[in-house]
Backbone bond lengths (Angstrom), bond angles and torsions (degrees), N, CA, C in turn:
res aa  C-N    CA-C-N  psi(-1)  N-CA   C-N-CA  omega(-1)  CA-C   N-CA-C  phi
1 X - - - 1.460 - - 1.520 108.24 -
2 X 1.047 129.71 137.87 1.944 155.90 -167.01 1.309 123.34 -178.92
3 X 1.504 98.81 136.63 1.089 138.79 -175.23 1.819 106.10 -80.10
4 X 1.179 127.12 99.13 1.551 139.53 161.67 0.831 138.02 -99.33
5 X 1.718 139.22 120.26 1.781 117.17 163.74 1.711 102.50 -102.95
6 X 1.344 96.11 170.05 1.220 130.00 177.59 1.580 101.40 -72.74
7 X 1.253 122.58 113.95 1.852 114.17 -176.08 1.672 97.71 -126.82
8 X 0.704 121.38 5.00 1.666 133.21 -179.01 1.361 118.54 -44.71
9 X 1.194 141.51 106.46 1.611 112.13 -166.38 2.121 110.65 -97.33
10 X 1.244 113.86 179.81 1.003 121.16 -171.85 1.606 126.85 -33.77
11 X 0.978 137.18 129.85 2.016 112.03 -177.00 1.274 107.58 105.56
12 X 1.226 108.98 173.65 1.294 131.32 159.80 2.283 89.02 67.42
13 X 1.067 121.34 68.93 1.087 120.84 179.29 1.546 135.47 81.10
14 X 1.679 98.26 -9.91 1.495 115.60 178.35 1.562 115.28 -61.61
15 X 1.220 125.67 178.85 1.623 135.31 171.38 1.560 116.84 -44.70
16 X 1.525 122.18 -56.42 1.151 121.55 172.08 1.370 152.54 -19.26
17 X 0.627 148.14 62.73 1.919 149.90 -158.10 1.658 99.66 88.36
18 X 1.426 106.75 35.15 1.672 89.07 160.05 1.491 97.36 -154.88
19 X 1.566 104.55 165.55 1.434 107.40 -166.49 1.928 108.16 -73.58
20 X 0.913 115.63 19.14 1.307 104.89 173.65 1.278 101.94 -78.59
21 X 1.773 100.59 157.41 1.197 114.16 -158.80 2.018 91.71 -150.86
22 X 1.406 121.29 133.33 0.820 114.13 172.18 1.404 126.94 -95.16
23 X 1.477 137.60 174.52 1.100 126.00 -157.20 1.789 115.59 -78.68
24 X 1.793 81.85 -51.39 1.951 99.96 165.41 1.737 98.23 -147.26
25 X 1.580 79.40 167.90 1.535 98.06 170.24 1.119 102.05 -132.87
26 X 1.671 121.30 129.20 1.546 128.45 153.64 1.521 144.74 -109.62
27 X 1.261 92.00 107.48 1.545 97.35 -172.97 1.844 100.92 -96.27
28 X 1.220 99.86 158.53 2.076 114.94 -177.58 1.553 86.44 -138.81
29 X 1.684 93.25 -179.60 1.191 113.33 163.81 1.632 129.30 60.70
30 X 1.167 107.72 11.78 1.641 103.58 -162.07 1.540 104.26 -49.78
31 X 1.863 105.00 -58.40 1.465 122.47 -166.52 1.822 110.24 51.48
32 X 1.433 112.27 60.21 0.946 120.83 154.30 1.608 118.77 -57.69
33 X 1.257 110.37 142.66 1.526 122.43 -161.44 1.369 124.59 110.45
34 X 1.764 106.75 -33.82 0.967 103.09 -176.37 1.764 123.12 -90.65
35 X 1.318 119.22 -170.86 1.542 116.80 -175.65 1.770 104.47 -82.38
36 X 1.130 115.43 -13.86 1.182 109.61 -166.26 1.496 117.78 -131.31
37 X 1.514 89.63 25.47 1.832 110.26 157.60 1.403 122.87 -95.61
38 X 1.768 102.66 109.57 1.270 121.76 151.25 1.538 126.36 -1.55
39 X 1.404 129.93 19.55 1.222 109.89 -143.76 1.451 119.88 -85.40
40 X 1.680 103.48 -6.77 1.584 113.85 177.78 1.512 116.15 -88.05
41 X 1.515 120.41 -19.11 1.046 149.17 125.41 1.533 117.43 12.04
42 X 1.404 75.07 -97.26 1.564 98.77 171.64 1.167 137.99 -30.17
43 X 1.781 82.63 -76.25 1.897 102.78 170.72 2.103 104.18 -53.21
44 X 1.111 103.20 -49.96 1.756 69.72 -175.88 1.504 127.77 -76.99
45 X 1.677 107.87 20.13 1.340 107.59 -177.86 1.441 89.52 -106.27
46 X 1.534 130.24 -27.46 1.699 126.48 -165.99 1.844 77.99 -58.25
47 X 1.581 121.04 -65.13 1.030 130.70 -113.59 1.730 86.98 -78.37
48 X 1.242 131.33 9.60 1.329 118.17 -169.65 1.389 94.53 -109.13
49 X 1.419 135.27 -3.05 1.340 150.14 163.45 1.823 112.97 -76.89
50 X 1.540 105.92 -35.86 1.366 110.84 -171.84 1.574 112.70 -84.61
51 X 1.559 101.89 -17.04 1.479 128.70 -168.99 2.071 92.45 -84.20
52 X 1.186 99.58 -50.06 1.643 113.40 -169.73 1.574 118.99 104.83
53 X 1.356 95.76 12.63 1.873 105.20 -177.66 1.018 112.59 -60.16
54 X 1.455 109.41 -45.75 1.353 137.12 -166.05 2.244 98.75 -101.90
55 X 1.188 106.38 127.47 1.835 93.29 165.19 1.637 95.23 -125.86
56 X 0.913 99.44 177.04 1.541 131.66 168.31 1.860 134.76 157.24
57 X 1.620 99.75 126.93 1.048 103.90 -169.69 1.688 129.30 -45.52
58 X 1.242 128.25 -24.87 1.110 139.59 144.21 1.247 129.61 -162.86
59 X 1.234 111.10 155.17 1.969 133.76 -150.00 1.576 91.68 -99.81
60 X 1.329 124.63 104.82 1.370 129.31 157.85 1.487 124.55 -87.61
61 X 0.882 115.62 128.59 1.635 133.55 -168.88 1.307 114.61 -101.22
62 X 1.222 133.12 51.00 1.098 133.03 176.77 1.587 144.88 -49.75
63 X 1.339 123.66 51.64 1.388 131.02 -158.85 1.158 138.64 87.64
64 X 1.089 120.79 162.73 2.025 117.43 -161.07 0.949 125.12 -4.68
65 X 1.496 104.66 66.46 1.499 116.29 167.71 1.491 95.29 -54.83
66 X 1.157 137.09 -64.48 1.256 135.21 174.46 1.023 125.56 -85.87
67 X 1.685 124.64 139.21 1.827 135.88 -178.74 1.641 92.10 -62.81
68 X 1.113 120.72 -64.02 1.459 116.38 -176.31 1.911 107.95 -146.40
69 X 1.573 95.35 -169.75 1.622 87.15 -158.94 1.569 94.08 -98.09
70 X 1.668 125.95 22.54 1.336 97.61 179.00 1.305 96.47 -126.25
71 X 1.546 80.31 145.68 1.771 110.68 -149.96 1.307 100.30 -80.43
72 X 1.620 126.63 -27.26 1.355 120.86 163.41 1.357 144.97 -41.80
73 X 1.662 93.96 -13.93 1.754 121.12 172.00 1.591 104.54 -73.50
74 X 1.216 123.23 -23.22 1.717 119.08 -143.74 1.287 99.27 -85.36
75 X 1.314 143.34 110.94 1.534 120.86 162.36 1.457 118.65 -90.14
76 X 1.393 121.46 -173.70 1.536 142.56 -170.61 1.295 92.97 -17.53
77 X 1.436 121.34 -82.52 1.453 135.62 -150.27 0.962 104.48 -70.64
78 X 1.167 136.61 -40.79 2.250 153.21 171.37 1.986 76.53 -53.41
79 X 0.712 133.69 -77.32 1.824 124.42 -162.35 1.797 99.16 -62.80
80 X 0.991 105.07 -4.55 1.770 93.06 177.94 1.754 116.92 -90.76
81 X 1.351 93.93 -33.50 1.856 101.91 -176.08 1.793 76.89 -93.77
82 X 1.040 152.39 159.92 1.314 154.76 -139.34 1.452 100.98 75.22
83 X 1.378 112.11 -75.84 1.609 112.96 -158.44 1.688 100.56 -79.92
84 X 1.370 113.35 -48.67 1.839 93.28 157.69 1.449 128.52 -34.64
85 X 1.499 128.04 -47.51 1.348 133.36 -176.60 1.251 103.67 -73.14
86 X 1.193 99.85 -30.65 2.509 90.40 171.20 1.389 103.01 -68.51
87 X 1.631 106.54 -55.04 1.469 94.58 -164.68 1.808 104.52 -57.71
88 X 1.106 125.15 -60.50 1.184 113.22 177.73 1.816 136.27 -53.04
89 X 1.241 100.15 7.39 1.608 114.57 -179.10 1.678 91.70 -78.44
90 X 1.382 114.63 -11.48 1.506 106.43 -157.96 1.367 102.67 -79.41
91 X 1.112 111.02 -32.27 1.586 121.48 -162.55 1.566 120.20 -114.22
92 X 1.471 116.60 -29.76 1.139 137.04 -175.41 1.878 109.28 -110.51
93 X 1.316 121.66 157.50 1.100 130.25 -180.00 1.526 99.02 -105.99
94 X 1.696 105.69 122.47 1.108 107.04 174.01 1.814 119.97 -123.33
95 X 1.306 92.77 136.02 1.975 84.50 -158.11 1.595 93.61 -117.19
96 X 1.590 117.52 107.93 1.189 111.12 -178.06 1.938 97.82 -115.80
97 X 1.648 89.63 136.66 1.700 129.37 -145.13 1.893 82.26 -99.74
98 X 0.939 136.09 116.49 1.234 145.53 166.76 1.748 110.80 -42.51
99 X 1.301 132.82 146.30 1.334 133.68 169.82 1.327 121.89 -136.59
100 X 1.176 144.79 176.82 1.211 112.13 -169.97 1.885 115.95 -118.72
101 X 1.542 95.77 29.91 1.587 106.42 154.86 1.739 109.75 -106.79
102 X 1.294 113.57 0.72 1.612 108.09 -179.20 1.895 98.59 -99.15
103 X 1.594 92.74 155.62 1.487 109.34 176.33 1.377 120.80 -43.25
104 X 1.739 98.27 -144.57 1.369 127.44 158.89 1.381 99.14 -73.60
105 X 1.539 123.69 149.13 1.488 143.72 152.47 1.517 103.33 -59.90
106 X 1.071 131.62 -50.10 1.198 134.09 175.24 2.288 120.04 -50.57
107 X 0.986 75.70 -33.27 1.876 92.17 -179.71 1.437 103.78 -79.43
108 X 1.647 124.01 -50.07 1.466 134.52 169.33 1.509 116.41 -46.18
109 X 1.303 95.63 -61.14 1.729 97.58 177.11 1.458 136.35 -52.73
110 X 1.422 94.72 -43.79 1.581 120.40 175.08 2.116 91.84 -65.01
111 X 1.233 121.09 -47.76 1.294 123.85 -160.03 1.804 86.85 -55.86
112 X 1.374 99.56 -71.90 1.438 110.81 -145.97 1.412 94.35 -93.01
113 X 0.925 142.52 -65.35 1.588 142.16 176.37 1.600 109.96 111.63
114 X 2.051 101.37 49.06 1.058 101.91 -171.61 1.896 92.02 -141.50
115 X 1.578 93.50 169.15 1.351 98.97 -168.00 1.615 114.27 -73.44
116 X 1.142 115.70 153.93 1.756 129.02 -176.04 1.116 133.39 -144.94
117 X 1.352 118.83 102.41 1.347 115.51 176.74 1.775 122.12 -148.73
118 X 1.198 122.66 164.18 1.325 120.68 176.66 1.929 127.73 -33.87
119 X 1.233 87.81 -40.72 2.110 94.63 173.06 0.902 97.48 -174.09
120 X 1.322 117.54 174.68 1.602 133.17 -146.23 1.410 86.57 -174.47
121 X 1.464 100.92 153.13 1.334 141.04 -165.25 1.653 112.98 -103.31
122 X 1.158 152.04 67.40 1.260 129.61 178.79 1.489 119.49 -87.43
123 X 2.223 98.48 125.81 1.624 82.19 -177.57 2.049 100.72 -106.76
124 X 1.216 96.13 144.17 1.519 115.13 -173.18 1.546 120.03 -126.38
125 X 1.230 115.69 97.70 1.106 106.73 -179.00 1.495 107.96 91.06
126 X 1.663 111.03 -147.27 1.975 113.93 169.06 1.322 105.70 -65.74
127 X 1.749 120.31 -32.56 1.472 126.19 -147.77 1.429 123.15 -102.09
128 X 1.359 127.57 -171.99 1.408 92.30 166.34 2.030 78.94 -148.30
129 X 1.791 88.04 -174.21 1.606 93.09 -169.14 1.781 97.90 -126.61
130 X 1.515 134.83 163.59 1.063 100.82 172.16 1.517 93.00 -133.69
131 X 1.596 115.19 152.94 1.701 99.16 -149.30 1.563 77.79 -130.40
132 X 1.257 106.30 152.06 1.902 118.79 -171.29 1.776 104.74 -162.69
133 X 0.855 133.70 131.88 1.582 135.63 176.96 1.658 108.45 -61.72
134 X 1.498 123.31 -19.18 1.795 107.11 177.06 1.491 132.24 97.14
135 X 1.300 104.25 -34.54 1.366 129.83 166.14 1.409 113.51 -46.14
136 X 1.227 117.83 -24.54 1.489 118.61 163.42 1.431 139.02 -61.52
137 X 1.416 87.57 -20.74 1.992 107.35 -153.75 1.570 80.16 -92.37
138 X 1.657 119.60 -29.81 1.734 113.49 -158.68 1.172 116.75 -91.38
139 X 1.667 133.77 66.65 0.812 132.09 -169.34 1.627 120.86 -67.17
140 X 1.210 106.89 12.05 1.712 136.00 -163.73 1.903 91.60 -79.69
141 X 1.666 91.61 -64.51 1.500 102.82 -168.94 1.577 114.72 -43.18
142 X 1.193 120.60 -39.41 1.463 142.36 176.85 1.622 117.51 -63.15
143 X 1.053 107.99 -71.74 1.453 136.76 166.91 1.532 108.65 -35.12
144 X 1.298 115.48 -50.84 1.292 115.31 -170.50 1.662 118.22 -141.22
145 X 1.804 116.57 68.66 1.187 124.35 -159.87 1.577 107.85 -64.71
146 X 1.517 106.55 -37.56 1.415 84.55 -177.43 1.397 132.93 -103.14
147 X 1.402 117.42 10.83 1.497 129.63 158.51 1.624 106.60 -63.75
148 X 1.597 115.46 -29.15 1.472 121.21 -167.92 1.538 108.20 -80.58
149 X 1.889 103.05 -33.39 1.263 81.47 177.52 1.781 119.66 -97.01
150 X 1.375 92.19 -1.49 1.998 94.55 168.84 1.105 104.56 -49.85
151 X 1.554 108.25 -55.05 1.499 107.81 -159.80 1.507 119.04 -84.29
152 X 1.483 116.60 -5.20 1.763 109.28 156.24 1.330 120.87 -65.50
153 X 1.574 116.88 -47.66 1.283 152.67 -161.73 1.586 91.57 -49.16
154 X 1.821 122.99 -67.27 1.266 151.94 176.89 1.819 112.99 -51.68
155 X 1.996 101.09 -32.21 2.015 102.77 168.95 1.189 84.08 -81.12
156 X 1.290 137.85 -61.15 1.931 124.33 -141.30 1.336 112.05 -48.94
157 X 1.948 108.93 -47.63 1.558 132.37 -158.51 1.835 87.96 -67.15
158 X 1.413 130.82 -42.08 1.296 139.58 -153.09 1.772 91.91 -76.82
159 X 1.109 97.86 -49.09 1.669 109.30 -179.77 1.450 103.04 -58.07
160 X 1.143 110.94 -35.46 1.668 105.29 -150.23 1.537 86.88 -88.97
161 X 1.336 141.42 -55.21 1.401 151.61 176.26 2.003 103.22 -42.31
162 X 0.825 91.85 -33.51 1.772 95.89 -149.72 2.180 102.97 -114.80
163 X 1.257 128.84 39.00 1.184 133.47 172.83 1.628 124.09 3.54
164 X 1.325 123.36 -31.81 1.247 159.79 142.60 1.288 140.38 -16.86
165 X 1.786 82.64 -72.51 1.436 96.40 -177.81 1.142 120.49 76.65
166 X 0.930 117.03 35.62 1.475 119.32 -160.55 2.333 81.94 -110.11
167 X 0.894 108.54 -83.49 1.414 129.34 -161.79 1.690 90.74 -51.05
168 X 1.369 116.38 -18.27 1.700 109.96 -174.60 2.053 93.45 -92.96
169 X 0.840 101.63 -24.22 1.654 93.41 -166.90 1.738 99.43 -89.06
170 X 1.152 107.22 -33.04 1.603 96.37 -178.50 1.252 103.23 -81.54
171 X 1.438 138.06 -24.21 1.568 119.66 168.29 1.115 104.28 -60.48
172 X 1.574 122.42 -59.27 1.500 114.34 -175.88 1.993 127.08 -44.77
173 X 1.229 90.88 -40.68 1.550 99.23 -167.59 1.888 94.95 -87.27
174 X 1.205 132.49 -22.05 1.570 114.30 160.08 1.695 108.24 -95.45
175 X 1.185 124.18 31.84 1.315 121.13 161.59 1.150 114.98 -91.38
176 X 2.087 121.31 121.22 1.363 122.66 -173.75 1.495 113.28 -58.97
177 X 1.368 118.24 -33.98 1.357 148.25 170.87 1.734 99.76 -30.32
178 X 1.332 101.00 -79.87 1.383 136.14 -173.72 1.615 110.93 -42.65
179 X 1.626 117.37 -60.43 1.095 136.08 -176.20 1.350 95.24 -71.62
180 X 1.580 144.52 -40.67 1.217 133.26 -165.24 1.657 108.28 -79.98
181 X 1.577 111.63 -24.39 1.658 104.96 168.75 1.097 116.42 -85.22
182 X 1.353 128.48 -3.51 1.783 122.88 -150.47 1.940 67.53 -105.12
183 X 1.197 137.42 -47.15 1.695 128.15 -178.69 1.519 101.43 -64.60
184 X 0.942 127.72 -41.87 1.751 118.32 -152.87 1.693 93.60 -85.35
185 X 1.202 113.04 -44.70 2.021 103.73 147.97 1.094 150.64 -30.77
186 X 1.308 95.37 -59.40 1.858 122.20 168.61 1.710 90.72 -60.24
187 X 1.054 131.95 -77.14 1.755 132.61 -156.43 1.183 88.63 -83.06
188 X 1.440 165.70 -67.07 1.736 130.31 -143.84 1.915 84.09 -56.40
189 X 1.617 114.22 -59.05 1.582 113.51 -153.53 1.792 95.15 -60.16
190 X 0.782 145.45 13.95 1.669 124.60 -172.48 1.425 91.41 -124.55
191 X 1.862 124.35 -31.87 1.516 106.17 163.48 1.483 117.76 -85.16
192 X 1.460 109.94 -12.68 1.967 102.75 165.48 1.527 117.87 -69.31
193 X 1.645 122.19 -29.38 1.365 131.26 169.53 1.361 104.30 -44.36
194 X 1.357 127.09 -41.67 1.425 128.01 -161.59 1.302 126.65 -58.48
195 X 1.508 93.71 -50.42 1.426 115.19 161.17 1.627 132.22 -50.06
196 X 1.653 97.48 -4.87 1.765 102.22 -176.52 1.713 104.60 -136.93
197 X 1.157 100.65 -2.29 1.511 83.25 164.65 1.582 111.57 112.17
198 X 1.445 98.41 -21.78 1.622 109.01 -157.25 1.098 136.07 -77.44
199 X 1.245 120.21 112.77 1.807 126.15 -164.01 1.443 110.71 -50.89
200 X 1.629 106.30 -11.87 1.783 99.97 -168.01 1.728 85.85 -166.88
201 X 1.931 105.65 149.87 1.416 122.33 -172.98 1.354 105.24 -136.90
202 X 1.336 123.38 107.67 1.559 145.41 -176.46 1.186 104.53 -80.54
203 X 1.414 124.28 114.39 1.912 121.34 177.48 1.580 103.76 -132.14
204 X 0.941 109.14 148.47 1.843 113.30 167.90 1.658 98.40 -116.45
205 X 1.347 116.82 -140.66 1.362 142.00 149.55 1.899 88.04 83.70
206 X 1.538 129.72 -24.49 1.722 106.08 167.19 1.690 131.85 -67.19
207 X 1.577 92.57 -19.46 1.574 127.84 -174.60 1.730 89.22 71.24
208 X 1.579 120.03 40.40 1.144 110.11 -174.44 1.501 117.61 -136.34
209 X 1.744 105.61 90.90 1.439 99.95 -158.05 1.478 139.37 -75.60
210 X 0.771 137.42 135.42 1.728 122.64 -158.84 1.883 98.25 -160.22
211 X 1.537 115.88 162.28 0.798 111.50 149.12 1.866 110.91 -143.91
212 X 1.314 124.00 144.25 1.031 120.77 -136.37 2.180 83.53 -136.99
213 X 1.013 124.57 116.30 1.472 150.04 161.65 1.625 109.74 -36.58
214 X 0.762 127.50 132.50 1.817 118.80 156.71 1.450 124.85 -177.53
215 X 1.176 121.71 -127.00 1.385 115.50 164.42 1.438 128.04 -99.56
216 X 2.007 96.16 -6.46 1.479 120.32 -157.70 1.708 69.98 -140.73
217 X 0.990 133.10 141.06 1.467 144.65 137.28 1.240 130.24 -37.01
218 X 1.042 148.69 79.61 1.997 121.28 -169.58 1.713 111.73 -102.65
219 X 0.903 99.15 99.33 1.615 101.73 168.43 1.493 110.33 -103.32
220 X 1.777 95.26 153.06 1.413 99.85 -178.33 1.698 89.81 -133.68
221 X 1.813 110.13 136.62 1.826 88.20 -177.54 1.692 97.13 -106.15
222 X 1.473 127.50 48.61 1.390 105.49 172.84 1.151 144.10 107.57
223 X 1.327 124.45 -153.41 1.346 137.62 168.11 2.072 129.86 -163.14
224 X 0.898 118.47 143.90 1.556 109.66 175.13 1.342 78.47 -103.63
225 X 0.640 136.30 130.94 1.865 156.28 147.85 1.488 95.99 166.64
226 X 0.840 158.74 -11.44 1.554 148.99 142.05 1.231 154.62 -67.92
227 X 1.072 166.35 61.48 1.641 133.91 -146.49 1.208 109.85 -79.02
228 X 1.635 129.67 157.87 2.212 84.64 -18.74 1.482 92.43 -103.86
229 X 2.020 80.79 167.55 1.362 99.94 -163.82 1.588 96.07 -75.81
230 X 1.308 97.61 -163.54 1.628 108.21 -152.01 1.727 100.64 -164.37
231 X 1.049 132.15 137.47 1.070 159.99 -162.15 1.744 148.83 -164.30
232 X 1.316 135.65 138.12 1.835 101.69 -148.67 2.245 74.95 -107.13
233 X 1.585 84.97 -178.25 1.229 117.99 155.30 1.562 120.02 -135.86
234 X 1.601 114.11 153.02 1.479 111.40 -172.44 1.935 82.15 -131.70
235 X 1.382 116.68 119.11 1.110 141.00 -157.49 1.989 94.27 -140.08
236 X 1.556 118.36 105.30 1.418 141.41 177.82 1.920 96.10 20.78
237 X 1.098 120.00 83.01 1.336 143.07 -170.21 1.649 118.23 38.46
238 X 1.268 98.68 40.44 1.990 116.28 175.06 1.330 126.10 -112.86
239 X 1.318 117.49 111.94 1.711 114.41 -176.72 0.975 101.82 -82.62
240 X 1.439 145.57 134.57 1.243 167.23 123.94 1.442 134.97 -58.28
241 X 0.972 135.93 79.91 2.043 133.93 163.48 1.194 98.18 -39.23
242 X 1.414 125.91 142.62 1.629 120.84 119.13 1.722 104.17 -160.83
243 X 1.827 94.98 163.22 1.319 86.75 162.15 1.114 136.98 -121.80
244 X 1.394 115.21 179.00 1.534 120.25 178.67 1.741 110.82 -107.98
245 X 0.965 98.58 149.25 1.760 117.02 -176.42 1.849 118.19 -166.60
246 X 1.126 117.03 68.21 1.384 124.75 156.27 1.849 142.79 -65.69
247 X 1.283 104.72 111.93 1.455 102.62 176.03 1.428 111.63 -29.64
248 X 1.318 129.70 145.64 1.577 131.20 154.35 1.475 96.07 -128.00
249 X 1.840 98.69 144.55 0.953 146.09 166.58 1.619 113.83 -96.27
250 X 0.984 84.82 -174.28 2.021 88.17 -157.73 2.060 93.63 -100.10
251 X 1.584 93.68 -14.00 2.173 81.80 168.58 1.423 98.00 -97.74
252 X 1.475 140.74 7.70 1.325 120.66 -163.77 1.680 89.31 -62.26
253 X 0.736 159.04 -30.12 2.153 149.94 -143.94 1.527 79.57 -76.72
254 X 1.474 126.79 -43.23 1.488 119.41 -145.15 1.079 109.60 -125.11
255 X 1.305 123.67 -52.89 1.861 117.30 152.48 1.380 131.32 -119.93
256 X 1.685 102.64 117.68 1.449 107.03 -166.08 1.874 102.75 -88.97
257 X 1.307 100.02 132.91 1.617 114.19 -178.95 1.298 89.05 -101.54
258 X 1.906 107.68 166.18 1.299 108.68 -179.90 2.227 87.39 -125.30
259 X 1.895 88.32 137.91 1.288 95.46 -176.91 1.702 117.45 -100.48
260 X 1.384 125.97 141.43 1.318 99.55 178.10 1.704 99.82 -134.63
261 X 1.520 96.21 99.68 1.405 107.38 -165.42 1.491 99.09 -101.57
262 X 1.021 125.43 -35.50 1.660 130.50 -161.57 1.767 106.97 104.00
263 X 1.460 116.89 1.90 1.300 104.46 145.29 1.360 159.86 -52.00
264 X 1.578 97.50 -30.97 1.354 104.57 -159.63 1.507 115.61 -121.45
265 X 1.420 126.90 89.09 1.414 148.34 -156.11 1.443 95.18 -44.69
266 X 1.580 131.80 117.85 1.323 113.25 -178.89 1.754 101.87 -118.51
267 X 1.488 131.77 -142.53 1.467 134.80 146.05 1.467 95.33 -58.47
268 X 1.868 100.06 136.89 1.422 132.77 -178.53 1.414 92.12 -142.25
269 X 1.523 127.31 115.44 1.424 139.73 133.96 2.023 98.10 -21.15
């Protein structure tokens, strides 16, 4: 059993200038609203979908898309990946997976005019995957609200000090805390897979991406609140890691270009 990403860069057989098309894509974690959402990020990764660089049969949304439900948090760029995900509702199937920083289902739908529900099924290939936000397995988060929010309060400030991320991810990733939810995630979701059949189990909600081999698959695709963000692909019954990390320029808020540096790990045959 191991933990792999996808580091492959653009070409040489990837998605780009060819009609391949993957089955889904899953992104978690956005938490738009907050200071330490990806949100320019984003938009130039929606926009390589709106462009057609990028295809896939449908865009899964796997949990806290939003930090919270007030919209007074959202700035410029937080309203740009929103109105990308409408425009792309047009063409693409988008299945957004409830988390437990997002609202009512009812408020989402009306927002975006896309489907919502607790987990979803993706079939790919012979196999299928079963994708759920995680928040279930953490009975920690519940149990103990305000140790949870010391200890966001303590990543954001680390984030906010440190541009990087460097000094926010190694507190996180040597936190006993940390390491004991990113496991109690991984195992409730790999014995809930059981119950459905599923060759492979898609989770967000640790912001901790990994994908891990077994008899059951366990992938986790991440977070946009980091660099770089990170996100899976499900390619004819194949989970995929990789990440994304794009230069910005001073028009990315208003016009997103698409770069092809060999940065940005995309679909690799």
């Amino acid at each position: 059993m191991h933990s792999r990403t996808d580091r492959r860069p653009i070409g040489g057989g990837g998605l780009e200038g060819t009609l391949f098309t993957a089955d889904a894509v899953i992104l978690s974690d956005i938490h738009l609203g907050s200071p330490a959402c990806q949100a320019v990020q984003l938009s130039l990764f929606l926009q390589r979908f709106v462009s057609g660089s990028y295809r896939t049969k449908e865009l899964i949304l796997n949990g806290d898309v939003f930090d919270s439900m007030d919209f007074r948090r959202l700035k410029k760029h937080h309203w740009k990946v929103l109105s990308l995900l409408r425009k792309l509702s047009g063409s693409v199937q988008i299945t957004w997976v409830c988390g437990n920083h997002d609202g009512p289902s009812e408020i989402i739908s009306h927002l975006l005019g896309v489907t919502v529900v607790d987990r979803h099924i993706i079939r790919s290939g012979s196999k299928s995957a079963l994708v759920l936000h995680g928040h279930q397995f953490d009975e920690f988060v519940e149990e103990h609200p305000g140790i949870t929010w010391l200890a966001d309060t303590v990543y954001r400030f680390l984030q906010h000090i440190d541009r990087t991320h460097r000094v926010a991810r190694f507190a996180k990733t040597n936190s006993k805390v940390f390491l004991r939810c990113v496991e109690k995630v991984r195992l409730g979701a790999l014995e809930h897979a059981r119950g459905y059949s599923a060759s492979a189990v898609c989770c967000g909600h640790t912001h901790h991406a990994e994908i891990i081999d077994g008899a059951i698959q366990y992938a986790n695709s991440g977070s946009w609140t980091e660099s770089p963000c990170t996100y899976l692909s499900v390619i004819d019954g194949s989970v995929r890691l990789h990440r994304f990390a794009e230069p910005i320029n001073a028009e990315a808020y208003s016009v997103i270009p698409v770069y092809d540096n060999g940065l940005v790990p995309a679909f690799a045959n």
